[in-house]
N, C-alpha and C positions, 0 to 999 in steps of 0.2 A: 479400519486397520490399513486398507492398502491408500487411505490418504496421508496416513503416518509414513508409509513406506516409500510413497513419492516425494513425501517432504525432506526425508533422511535423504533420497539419492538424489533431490535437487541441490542439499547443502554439500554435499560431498560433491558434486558438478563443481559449485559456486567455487568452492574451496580450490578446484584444479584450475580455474581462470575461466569456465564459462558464463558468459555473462558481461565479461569485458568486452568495450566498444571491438576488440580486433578478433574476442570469437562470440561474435551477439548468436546468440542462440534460436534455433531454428525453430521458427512459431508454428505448432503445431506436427513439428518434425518434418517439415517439407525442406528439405532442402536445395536451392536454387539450382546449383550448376549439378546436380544428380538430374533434377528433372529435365531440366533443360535439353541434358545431353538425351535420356530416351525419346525425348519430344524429338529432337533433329535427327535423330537413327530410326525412327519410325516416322521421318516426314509427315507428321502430323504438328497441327497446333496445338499449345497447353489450353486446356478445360479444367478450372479449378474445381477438385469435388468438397474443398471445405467452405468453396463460400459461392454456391455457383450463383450465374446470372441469372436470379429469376426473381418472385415475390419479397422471399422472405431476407436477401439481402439490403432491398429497399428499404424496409421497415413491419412497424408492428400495429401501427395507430393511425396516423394521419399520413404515411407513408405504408399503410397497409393492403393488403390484397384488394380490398372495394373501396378503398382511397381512389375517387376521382383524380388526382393527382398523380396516380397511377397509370389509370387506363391510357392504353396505346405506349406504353417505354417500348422500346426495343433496345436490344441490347448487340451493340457493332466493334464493332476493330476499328482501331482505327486507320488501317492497309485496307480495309475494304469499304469502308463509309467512300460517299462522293463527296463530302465533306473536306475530306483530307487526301487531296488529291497527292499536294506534294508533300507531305507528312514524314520525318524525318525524327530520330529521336538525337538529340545530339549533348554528349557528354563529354564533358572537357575540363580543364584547369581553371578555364572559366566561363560558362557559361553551360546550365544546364535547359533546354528545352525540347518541344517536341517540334518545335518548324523553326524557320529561317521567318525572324523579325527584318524588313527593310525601312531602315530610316537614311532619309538625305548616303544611300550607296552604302551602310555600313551595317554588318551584319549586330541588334544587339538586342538583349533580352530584357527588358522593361515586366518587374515583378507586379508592377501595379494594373498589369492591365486584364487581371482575371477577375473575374465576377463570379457569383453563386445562386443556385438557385435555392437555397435551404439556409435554414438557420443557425449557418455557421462562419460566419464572418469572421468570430474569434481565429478559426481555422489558417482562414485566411490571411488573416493580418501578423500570423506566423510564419505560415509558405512565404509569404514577403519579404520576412526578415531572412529568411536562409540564403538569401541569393547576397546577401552583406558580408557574406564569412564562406568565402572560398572551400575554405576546409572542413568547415562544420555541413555547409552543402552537400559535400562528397563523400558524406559518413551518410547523413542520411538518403543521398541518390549515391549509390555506389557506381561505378561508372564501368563497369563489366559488363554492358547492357547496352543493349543498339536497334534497329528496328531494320537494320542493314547485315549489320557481321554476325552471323549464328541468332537470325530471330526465329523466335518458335513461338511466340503470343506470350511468353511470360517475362514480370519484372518481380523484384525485389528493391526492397526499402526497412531501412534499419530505425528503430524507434526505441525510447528508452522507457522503460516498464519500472519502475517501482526499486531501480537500484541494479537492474540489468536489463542490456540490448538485443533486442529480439529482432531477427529477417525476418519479413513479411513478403510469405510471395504472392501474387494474382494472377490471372490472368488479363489480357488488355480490351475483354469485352467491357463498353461503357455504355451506359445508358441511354437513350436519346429518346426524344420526344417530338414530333414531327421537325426531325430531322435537325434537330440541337441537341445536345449534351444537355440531359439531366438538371446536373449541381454545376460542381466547378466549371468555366471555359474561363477562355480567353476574350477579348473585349473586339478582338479582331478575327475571334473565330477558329488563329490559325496556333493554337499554344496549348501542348494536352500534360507538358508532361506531370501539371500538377493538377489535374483531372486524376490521372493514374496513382499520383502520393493519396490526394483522397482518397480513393476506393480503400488500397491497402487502411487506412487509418481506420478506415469503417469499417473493414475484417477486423482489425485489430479490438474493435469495440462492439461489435455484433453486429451492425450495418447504419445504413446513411443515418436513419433516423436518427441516433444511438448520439451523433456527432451536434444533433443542437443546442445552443446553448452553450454557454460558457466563457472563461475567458483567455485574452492572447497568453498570459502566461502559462495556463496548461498548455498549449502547444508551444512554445519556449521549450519548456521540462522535456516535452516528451521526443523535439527533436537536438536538444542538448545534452540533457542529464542533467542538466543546471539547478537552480533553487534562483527563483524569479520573487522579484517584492517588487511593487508599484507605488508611487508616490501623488496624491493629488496637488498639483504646484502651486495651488492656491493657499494650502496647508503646510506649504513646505517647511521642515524641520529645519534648523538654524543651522546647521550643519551639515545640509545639502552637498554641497561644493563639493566637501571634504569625502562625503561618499563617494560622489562621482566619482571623486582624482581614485581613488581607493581601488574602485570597480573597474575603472580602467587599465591602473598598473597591474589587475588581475586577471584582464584578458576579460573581462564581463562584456555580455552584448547588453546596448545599451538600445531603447527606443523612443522618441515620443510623438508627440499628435495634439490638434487642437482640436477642441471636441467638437461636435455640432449642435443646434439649436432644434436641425430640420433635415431631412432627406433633399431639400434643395438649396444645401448648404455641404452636400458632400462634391469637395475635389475644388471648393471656392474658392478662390486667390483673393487675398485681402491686398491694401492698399501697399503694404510693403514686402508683396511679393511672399507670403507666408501662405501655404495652400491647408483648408481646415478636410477636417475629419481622413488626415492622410497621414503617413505612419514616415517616420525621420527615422536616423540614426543619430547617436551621441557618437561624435569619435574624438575627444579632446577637449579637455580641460584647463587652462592655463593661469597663472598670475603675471600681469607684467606690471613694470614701472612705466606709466604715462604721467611726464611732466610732473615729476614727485610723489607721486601719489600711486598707488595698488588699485590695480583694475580686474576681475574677475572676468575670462572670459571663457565662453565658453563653442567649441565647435560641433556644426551640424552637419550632416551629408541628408541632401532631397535624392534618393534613389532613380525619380525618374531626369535629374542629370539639366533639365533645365530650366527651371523657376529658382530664384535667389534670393535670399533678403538683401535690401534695400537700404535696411536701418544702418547705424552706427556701429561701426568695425566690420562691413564688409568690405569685398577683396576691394574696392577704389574708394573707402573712406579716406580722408586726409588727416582721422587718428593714428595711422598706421605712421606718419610722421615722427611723432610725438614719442614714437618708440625707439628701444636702440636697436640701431642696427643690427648687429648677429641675432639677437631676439625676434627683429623684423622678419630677416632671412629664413629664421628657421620657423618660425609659426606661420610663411605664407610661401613657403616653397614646393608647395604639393597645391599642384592647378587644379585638381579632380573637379572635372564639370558638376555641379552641383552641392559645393561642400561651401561652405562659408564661415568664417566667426560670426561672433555677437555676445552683447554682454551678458550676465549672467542674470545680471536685476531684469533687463528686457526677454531674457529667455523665461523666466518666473510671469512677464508678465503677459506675454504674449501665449504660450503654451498650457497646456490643460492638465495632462500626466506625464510622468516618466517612467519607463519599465524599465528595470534592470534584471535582465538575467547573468547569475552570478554562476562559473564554469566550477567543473569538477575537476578537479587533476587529470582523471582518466579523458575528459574532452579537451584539455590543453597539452597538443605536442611539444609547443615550443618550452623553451626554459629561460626565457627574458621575462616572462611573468609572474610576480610571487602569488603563488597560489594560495587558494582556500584549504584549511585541512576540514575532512569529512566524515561524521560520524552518523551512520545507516543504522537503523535501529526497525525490524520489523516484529509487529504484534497483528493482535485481535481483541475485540470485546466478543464475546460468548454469554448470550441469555441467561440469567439465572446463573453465573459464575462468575465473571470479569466486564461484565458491560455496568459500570452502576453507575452511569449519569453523571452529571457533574455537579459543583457543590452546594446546587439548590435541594442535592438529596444526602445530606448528610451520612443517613445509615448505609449507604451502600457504593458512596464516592469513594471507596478505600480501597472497597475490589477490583478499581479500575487497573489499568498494568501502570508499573511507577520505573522511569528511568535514574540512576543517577549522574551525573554527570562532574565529571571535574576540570574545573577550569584552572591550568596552573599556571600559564605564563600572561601578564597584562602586554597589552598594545605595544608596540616602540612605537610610540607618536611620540616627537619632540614637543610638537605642536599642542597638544591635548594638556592640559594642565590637570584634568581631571583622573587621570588611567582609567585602568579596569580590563577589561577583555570585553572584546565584541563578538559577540555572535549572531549567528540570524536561526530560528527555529521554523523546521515546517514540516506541519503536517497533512499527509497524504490522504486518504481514503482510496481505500484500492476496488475497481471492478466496476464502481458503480455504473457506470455507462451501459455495461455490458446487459448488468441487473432491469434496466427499462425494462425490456420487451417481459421481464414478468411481474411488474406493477410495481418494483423499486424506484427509489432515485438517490439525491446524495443528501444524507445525514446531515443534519447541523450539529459543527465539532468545534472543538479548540481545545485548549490544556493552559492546567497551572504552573507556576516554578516555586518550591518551596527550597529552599533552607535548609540543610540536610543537617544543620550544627542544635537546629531550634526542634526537638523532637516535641514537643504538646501535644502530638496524637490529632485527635480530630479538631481540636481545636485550634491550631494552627493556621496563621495568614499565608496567603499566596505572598512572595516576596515578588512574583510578575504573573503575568497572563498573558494571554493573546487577547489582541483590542476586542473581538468580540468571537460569539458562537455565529457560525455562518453555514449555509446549506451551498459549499462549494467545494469541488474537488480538495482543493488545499487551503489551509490557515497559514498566514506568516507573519513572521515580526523580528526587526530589529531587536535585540537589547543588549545591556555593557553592564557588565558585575563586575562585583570585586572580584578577586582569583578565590576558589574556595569550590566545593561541592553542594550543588544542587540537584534536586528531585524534582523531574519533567512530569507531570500524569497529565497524558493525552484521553479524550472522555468526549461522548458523543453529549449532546445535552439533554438530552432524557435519557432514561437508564434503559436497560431489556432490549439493547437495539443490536443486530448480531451484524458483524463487521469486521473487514481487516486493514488494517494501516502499513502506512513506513513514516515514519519518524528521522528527519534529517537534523544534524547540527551541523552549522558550516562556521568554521570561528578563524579566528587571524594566525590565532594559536594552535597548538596543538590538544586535543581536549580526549579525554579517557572517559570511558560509558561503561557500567553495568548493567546487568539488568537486577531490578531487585525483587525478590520472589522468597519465600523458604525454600529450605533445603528439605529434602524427605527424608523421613526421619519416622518410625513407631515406637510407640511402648506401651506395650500390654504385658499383665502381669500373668505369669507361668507359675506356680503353687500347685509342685505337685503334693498330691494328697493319696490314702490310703483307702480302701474301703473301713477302715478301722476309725479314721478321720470323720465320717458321715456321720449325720444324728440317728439316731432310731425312727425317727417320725418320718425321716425322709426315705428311708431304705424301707419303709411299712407301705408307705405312698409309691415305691418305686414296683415294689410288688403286684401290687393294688395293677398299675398302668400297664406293667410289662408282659405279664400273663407268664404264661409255661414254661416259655423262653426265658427267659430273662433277660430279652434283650429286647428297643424298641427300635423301629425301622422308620425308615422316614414319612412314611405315611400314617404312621400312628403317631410317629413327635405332632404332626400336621394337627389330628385329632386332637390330639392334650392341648400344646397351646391355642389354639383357637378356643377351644372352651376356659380357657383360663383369660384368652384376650376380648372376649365377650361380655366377661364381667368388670372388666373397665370405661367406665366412664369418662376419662381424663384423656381416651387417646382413640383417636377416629380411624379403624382400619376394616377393611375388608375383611379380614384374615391372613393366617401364613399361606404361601404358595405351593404347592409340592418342592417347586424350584428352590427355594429359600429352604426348605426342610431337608433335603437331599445336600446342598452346600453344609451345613450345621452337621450331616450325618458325617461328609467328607473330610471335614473338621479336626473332629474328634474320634474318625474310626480308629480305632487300636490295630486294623489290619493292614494302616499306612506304614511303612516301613522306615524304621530312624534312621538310618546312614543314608539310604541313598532315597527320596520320595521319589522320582521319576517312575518305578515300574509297579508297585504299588496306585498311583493314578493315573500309570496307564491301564490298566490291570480293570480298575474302576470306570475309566470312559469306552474302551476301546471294546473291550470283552461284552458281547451281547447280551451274558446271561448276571451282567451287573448290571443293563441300565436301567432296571424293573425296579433301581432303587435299593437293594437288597443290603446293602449297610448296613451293619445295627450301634447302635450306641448300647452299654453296658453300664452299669449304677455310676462306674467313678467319672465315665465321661457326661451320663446326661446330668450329674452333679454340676459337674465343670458347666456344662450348655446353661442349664438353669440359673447356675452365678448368670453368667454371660448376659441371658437377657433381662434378666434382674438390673444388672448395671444399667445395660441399654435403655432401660423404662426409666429408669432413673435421670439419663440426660436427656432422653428427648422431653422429658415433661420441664424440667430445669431449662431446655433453650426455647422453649414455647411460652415465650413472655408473655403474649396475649390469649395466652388459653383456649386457643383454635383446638384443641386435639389434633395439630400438623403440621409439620415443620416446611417451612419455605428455603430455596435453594441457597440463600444466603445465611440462614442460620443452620442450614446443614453443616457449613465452613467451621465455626464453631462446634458446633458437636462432635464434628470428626475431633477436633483439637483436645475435648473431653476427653472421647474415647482413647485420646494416645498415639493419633496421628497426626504430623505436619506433611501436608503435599504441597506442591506448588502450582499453579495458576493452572497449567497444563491438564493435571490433573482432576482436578476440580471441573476444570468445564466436561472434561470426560464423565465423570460421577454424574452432573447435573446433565449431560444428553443423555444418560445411562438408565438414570433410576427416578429422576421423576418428572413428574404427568407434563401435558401441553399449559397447566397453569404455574409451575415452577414450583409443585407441592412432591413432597416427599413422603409417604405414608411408613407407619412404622414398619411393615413387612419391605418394605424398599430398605428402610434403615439398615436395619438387621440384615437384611441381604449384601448390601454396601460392606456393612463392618465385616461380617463374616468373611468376603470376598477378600479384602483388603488383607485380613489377619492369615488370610491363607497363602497369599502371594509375598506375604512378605517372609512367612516361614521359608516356602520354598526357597525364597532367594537368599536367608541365609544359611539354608542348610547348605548351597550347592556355592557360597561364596564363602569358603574353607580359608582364605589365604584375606578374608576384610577389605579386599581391594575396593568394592563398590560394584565391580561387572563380574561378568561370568559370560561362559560361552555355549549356544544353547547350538541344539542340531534341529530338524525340520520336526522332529517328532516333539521335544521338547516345545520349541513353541508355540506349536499346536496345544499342547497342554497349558501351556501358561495362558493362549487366549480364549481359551474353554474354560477356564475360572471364574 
């Protein structure tokens, strides 16, 4: 219940704007310039207590407490290490670091010259990319922060979670190990400030360890917001180019790299000047007319500003000739040391990948670039209710959550003869990182696209997929339909796997999302009847059980059915509960009050000298009970295909539909953490308990939903009672 309660006042946040890049939300409620300020009013330095410097930030395994790779860390500042004698943090328009780089008299910041001591290169070759985008930088190093004006040992760093931005603070104790830094440094010793995005990153994920593995485009996403797709160029799609230009006019960060063979093949310059297993930028794409004919070309930026290709159409080729002039002027008017053309065929051939990370509106300030529009879509799979594998498992691929989507507007490409709508889909898995340190990792996922016009049920084709099921943070994939409605179902690849997602669509167009689920909905039959109504044999039989009273209490109902469910053969139970006999008495007490229930079940939970159970049922209600689980034995033996005597959590789904209820996904996974066992078994006194529970809450709400609207408005006491149901 109170993870219901924080999910409700996290949407209600979302909904006021938290969560946008300009009020990223404070991770773990720390917020920066609060602490800060009692740090410098109390002349003390910040000491973080949510992630302090010790074992268990380092890791859990091989980064654990008797990890030799442990022993001797200390953990320093960087104002008091001798290290960092002249150590400076310095934030700017452009240039973010923690010392003063000197090349040939000029102060500059070279992203390439950190290293790591841990298995997170992907990391890395992210932090690299930030220093290419001024502004995207300064989102995620906020620049409010100095080691000079108001230090107190703490920073902040902003990062994108799953569809919102979260501040991460630390404090500036880092790791050292006779007398180096840990993980990240510098190549020169003298450069922390992405030492300090680490750490935060590793709070952010549970610690260092947490951070191995993976790739650059998970840190793309998480320091963009972006939706990142990777191309192998040796594969490349025919229509490459055209993405590029695309990505570009979209403000997309673009990267690539030539792979390696060998670890003594990183940072190697080849004969034309092209340096391997080193990360470029894409900034420009272009068509020109060279001496009749269309040249595809395309531009690169080398970050560290001094090695250059060599080949054909750089800055002193004599193609550049051949071109016309204002074309010449304007595609070689920007000298940026380390930027060059070249052609598009030699970039194909020369290059190994290309990443594109594709921006969100909310990460693009300017308005010179047509942006992507975005559709966020978050779920779960839920054991035994919504997790049912994908469609190697037929009977239970259906329970998985299903998106629709509508695509209404195709491309304006003049160029494309083909139309359609473009989009890119991706899917997240949320936390896992975090999940390690308790013998988790990441799921292998993907998802179908069906056809929303073609209903066949189960037998129905995927109209697309994602290329494969994979064990990585996220699955993605280009694809181009016609305009129409389609049905996304995101699925782990085996079923029973408990989980939470975000689901992106990022398209050219504008594109509309449902979620598709039932509506709730009951119907159970009400017949009222007479004592006049009843047979003789059964009012002869009710005498017989009831004794002097003539009433039975819930611990005598207990008694009867159990010896009536004893003589079954077809259906494997324990017995009734007191619990389950006590809800049945609640039911159908005559002492519940018609106009208004609330005080009649208050009356019943609250009052001491009722919780002995003392209810009683009377001939015409344990008439009624009796129908009641007469029916009930009726469907569970009818959803028990295979004549277990026990219903499994997915043909519970169905039974409830028998009995005359439609819930939606929500609910269901609540039912199946509710009522049955650690093997997804539902036993018939769990049934009965289920329905019982169900048929009660649903009277209540509409005894007390007078006006049909759907809601009602409860007070702290009423609630109470409805969660005591």
């Amino acid at each position: 219940m109170a993870g219901m309660a924080a999910a409700l006042a996290k949407e209600r946040a979302a909904a006021a704007g938290a969560g946008r890049h300009g009020q990223a939300v404070p991770y773990l409620g720390q917020d920066f310039a609060e602490l800060r300020r009692q740090c410098l009013q109390g002349g003390r330095l910040f000491h973080d207590p949510s992630f302090p410097a010790g074992p268990a930030a380092l890791g859990y395994r091989e980064l654990g407490p008797g990890s030799y790779k442990t022993k001797g860390v200390v953990w320093l500042r960087p104002t008091v290490t001798a290290l960092l004698k002249h150590l400076y943090l310095k934030i700017n328009a452009t240039t973010v670091a923690v010392s003063c780089l000197e090349r040939d008299g000029v102060e500059k910041y070279c992203p390439n010259s950190v290293d790591h001591g841990l298995g997170d290169c992907w990391l890395l070759a992210a932090i690299a990319s930030l220093t290419l985008n001024e502004e995207i930088l300064a989102r995620v190093v906020p620049r409010d922060q100095s080691f000079q004006d108001e230090y107190a040992g703490i920073f902040h760093f902003q990062f994108w979670q799953y569809g919102e931005w979260v501040d991460v603070v630390v404090d500036d104790r880092l790791p050292t190990k006779n007398g180096e830094l840990l993980f990240v440094h510098s190549a020169e010793g003298s450069e922390f400030w992405s030492a300090l995005l680490e750490k935060a990153y590793a709070k952010l994920n549970g610690s260092y360890e947490a951070l191995s593995g993976g790739t650059t485009t998970e840190g793309f996403e998480d320091f963009t917001g972006g939706i990142a797709e990777w191309y192998e160029l040796q594969k490349a799609p025919p229509n490459l180019f055209k993405i590029i230009q695309k990505a570009l006019q979209k403000g997309s960060l673009l990267g690539c790299s030539i792979d390696i063979t060998s670890a003594a093949e990183t940072e190697a310059v080849t004969s034309q000047k092209l340096v391997k297993g080193h990360a470029y930028s894409v900034t420009g794409a272009e068509e020109v007319n060279f001496r009749g004919s269309m040249q595809k070309l395309i531009r690169i930026r080398n970050p560290w500003g001094e090695v250059e290709w060599t080949g054909k159409w750089n800055d002193n080729c004599p193609n550049w000739s051949g071109v016309d002039p204002e074309v010449r002027e304007r595609l070689t008017r920007r000298h940026e040391d380390g930027e060059f053309w070249m052609a598009f065929n030699d970039f194909l051939r020369h290059y190994s990948r290309l990443e594109i990370c594709n921006l969100t509106p909310d990460t693009l300030a300017s308005d010179r670039y047509k942006k992507w529009s975005l559709l966020k879509l978050d779920g779960n799979w839920r054991r035994g209710a919504t997790a049912g594998g994908c469609r190697n498992y037929p009977n239970t691929f259906w329970t998985n959550p299903q998106y629709l989507i509508k695509l209404e507007e195709e491309d304006e490409d003049p160029d494309d003869p083909e139309g359609g709508c473009t989009f890119l889909i991706g899917l997240i898995q949320k936390h896992r990182r975090k999940q390690r340190k308790m013998g988790e990792d990441m799921h292998t996922i993907g998802f179908a696209i069906y056809e929303a016009s073609k209903v066949d049920g189960r037998k129905r084709k995927a109209r697309e997929k994602s290329n494969t099921f994979i064990n990585l943070r996220e699955v993605l994939n280009r694809f181009k339909l016609p305009a129409g409605e389609y049905i996304i179902v995101p699925s782990t690849f085996e079923p029973n796997l408990n989980g939470d997602f975000c689901l992106r669509v990022f398209s050219e167009k504008n594109a509309n999302s449902t979620v598709i689920d039932d509506e709730i909905d009951a119907n159970f039959e009400e017949t009222e009847i007479s004592e006049d109504d009843i047979e003789a044999n059964f009012k002869k039989l009710f005498g017989q059980l009831a004794g002097s009273d003539a009433e039975i209490s819930a611990f005598e109902l207990r008694n009867i059915l159990n010896k009536v469910l004893a003589k079954r053969q077809d259906i494997k139970s324990d017995g009734f509960s007191i619990e389950t006999c006590k809800i049945m008495v609640d039911l159908l007490d005559p002492s519940t009050e018609k106009e208004n229930p609330f005080p009649a079940f208050q009356r019943y939970y609250l009052d001491s000298n009722k919780n002995d159970g003392s209810g009683k049922l009377g001939l015409k209600e344990f008439h009624t009970l009796w129908r009641k689980i007469q029916k009930y034995q009726k469907i569970y033996r009818e959803i028990d295909v295979d004549q277990s005597g026990t219903m499994n959590s997915y043909e519970m789904r169905r039974a409830l539909e028998a009995a005359g209820f439609k819930l939606n996904s929500q609910l269901h996974q609540i039912i199946v953490a509710r009522f049955a066992d650690e093997n997804l078994i539902i036993d018939f006194d769990n049934f009965v308990r289920c329905l019982i529970r169900l048929e009660t809450l649903f009277k209540m709400f509409r005894k007390l939903d007078t006006e049909k609207t759907g809601t009602i408005e409860l007070n702290l006491i009423n609630v109470s009672l409805f969660c005591s149901k």
